[in-house]
N, C-alpha and C positions, 0 to 999 in steps of 0.2 A: 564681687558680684554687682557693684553698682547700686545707687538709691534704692531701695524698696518703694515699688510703684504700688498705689491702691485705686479700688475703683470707690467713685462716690460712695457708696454704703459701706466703704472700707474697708473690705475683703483683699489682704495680701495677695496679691494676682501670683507674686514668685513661689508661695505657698502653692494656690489654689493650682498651678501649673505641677507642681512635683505631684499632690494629693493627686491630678487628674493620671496622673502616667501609671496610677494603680489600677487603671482598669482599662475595659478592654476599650480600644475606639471604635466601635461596631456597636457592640450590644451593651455597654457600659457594666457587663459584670466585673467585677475585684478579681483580674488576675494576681495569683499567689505568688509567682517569682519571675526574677528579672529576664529567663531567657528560657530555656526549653524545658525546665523540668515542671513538675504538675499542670502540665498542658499551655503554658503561655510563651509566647515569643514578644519578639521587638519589633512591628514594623519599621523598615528599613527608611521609609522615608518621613512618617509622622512621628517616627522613635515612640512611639503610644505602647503598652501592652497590648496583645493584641491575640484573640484565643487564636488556636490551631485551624481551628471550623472556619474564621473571618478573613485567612490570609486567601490569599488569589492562587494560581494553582501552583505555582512556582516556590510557594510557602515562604517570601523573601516580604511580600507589599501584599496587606490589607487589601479586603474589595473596594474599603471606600474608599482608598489613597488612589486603585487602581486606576477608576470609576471615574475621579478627577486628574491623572495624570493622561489617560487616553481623549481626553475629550479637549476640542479646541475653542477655544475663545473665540467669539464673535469676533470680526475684524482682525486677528491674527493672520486671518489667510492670506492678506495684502504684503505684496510685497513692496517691503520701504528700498529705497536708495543704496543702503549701505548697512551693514553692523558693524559696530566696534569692539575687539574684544581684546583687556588687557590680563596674560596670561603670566601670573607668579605661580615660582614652585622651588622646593627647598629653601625656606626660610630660615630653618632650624635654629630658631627664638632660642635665644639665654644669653648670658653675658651683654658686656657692656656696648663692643660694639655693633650684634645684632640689633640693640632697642635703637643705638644711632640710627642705624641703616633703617630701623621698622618708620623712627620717625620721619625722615627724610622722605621715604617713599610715600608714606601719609601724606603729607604737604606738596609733593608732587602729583599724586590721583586726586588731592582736590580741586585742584588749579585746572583739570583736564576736563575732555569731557566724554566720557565712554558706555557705550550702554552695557556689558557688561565685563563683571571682575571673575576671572576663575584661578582658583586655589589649588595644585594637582597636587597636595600633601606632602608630606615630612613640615608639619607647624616647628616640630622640637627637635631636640635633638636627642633625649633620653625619656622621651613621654613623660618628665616628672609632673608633679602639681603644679607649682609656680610657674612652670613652663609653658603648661598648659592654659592657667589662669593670663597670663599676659596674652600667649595666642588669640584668646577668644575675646582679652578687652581692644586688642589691635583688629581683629575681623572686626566687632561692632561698630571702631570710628572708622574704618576704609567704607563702610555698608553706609554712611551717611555721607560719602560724596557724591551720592545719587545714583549709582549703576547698582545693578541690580549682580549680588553675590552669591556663588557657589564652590562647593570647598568638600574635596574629597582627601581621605586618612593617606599617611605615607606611611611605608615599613618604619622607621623612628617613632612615628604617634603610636605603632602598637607598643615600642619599648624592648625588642630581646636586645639591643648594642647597649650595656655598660649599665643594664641597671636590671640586679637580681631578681628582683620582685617582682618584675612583669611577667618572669617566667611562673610564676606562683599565679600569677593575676589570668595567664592564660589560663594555666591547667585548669583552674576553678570557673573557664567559661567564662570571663570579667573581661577579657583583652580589649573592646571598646567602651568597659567602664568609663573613663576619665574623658573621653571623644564626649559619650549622651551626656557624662554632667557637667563638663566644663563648656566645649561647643554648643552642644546644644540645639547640635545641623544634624538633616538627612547624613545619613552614612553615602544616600545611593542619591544623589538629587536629581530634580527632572525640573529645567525651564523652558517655559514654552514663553513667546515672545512673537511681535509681528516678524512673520517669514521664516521662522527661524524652531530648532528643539535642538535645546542643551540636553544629553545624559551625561552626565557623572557616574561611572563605574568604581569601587571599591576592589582594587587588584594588591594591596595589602592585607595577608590574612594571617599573617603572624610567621609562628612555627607550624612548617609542615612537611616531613620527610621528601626531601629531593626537591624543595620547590623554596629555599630559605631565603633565598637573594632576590630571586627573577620574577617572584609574584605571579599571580595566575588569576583569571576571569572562569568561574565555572557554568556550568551548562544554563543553570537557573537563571545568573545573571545575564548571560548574553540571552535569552528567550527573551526575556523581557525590556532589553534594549531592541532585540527587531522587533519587541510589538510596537514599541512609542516608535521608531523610525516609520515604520511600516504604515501610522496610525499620520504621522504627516505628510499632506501634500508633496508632491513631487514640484522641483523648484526653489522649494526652501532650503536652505542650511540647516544642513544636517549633524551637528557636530558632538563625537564622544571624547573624553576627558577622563582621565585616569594617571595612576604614580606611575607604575611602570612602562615601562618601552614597547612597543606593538612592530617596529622597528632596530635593527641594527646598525647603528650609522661606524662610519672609520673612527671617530670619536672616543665611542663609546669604550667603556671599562667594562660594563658586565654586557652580560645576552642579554636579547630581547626576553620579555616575559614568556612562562610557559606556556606553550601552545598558540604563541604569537603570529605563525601564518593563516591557521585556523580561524583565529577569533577576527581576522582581518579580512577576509575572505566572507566570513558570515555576517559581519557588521557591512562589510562591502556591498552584499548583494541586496541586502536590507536600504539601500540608500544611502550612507553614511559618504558623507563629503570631505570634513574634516577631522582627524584624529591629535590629541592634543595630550601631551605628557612632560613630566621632569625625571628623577633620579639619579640620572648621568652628570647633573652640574654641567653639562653643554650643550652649544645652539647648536641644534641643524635644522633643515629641512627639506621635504621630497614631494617628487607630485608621483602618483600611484596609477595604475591605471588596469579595468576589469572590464570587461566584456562593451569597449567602447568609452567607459563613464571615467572621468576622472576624479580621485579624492587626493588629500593633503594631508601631509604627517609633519608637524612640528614640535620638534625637543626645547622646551626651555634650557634655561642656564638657572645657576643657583644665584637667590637673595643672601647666600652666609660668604663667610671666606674661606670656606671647602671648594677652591674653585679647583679646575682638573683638565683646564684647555691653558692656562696660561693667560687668560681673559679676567678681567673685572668679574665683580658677581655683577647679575642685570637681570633683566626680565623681559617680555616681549609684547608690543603690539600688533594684534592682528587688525586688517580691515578687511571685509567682506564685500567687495562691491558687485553687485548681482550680473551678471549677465558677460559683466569685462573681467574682473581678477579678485585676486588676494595678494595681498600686500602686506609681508610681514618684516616688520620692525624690532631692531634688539635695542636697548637703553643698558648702557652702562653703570654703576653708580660709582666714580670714582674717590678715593682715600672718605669716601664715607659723609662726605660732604659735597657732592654735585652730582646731578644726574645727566649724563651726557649721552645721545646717537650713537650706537655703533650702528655694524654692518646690517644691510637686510636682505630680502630677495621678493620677488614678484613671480607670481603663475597666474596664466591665463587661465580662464575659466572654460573657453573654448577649446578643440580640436587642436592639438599641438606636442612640441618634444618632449616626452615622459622620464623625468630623470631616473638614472638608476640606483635599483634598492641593492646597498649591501647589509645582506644576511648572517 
């Protein structure tokens, strides 16, 4: 867990942060328990207890989380030059030569310079403790090369692949225990930035009859993604991020997630520019097009050596340049010791050839 921090009058801050998750972040009453029973929940993005009365109508995010996720920062509206976004997914931390490759990539996003880091989940490979302790002290040192971090659960962080007890951890309502205590991040993140809103979608939800592989966005979550879309200027970058696929590429080993035309189509009309995921362990990507407007769908590749194209594990850099393209970048990390370019592709941002979606 890292030094124990104090404030001058010496109050364990790591302390005062657990004591404070017992109650509600609203009205500061003592909620009784960790998730739905004797009236408390978890808001999704402050992880707070949080009574039933206080969440927003969606019952997912708090009014006060809502209250500051809808509202925009002065000078946000400006639009900069460019954003930079570097895009890891399937890390699946343990073993010896993941911490290589963890540390290698470390020393590589310091030396860069990106405004921001997104995570589309699977940290581990069997949700275990240790697995997840290293996860979260490798997020904290990538969070101090300056870009600004966000980092949604993978189907492995709930835990049902090879490890019994997560089935137990579900059934009792627990299944992102180990996520709120060892991360210690939004499940559902929301960045707002100059020109720009990141949402982070949570399409991991464990065990769920007919939906165990391909993951699914329910109705709560996506309202609440077209409100923040909805709530940004037109012009900005509009980008959502998620584990599963919203897309079928020739690649690909599983389907796109459940109800993946749907949820693209409604995030679509909403604004949404670029869509951003892992699970498949390979790169693709597609430019989309709705009623005139163009959006973007990019599959990362896997950080482990579960790799399933025949490629390197690597990761992707996006650039965002406003008005001319996107221009995205793969990096290969080869025998675990160098980090090398691969293949990329470019889309105009303008009027132009819509490639084709296979479904």
């Amino acid at each position: 867990m890292g030094p124990i921090l104090q404030t001058a009058n010496g109050v364990n801050l790591l302390e005062a942060s657990i004591e404070a998750k017992k109650y509600c972040r609203v009205c500061g009453d003592r909620v009784p328990h960790l998730y739905k029973r004797a009236g408390g929940r978890r808001c999704v993005v402050c992880l707070h207890r949080t009574h039933r009365e206080h969440l927003a109508g969606n019952l997912r995010v708090c009014r006060l989380c809502q209250e500051q996720e809808l509202s925009l920062p002065q000078g946000y509206s400006q639009l900069p030059l460019g954003i930079s976004l570097v895009h890891l997914t399937d890390l699946h931390l343990g073993g010896e030569e993941g911490r290589q490759r963890a540390d290698l990539l470390e020393k590589w996003l310091a030396g860069r310079r990106q405004d921001y880091v997104l995570i589309s989940g699977d940290l581990t490979r069997r949700a275990g403790g240790e697995e997840y302790r290293q996860a979260a002290r490798w997020i904290d040192r990538v969070e101090k090369s300056g870009a600004r971090l966000a980092v949604v659960p993978g189907n492995h962080d709930i835990g049902y692949w090879g490890n019994a007890m997560s089935v137990g951890r579900q059934a009792l309502g627990r299944k992102y225990h180990r996520w709120i205590n060892e991360i210690d991040r939004p499940l559902e993140p929301c960045l707002r930035g100059p020109g720009c809103v990141i949402v982070g979608l949570n399409s991991a939800h464990g065990i769920k009859p007919g939906r165990l592989f391909n993951g699914y966005l329910d109705q709560n979550q996506r309202s609440r993604a077209v409100e923040l879309l909805g709530t940004t200027p037109p012009g900005h970058l509009k980008l959502i991020f998620c584990h599963h696929p919203l897309v079928r590429f020739a690649n690909n080993t599983h389907r796109a997630m459940h109800g993946a035309e749907k949820v693209r189509e409604e995030l679509m009309a909403a604004g949404a520019g670029l869509f951003i995921w892992g699970h498949q362990h390979s790169f693709a990507a597609v430019s989309l097009s709705r009623g005139g407007k163009k959006c973007f769908a990019v599959q990362g590749p896997t950080l482990s050596d579960r790799i399933r194209d025949g490629h390197h594990p690597g990761l992707t850099v996006l650039d965002w340049l406003f008005g001319e393209k996107l221009r995205v970048r793969t990096f290969n990390i080869i025998d675990g010791s160098r980090i090398e370019e691969g293949p990329g592709v470019e889309f105009t941002l303008q009027e132009g050839t819509v490639n084709e979606v296979v479904e």
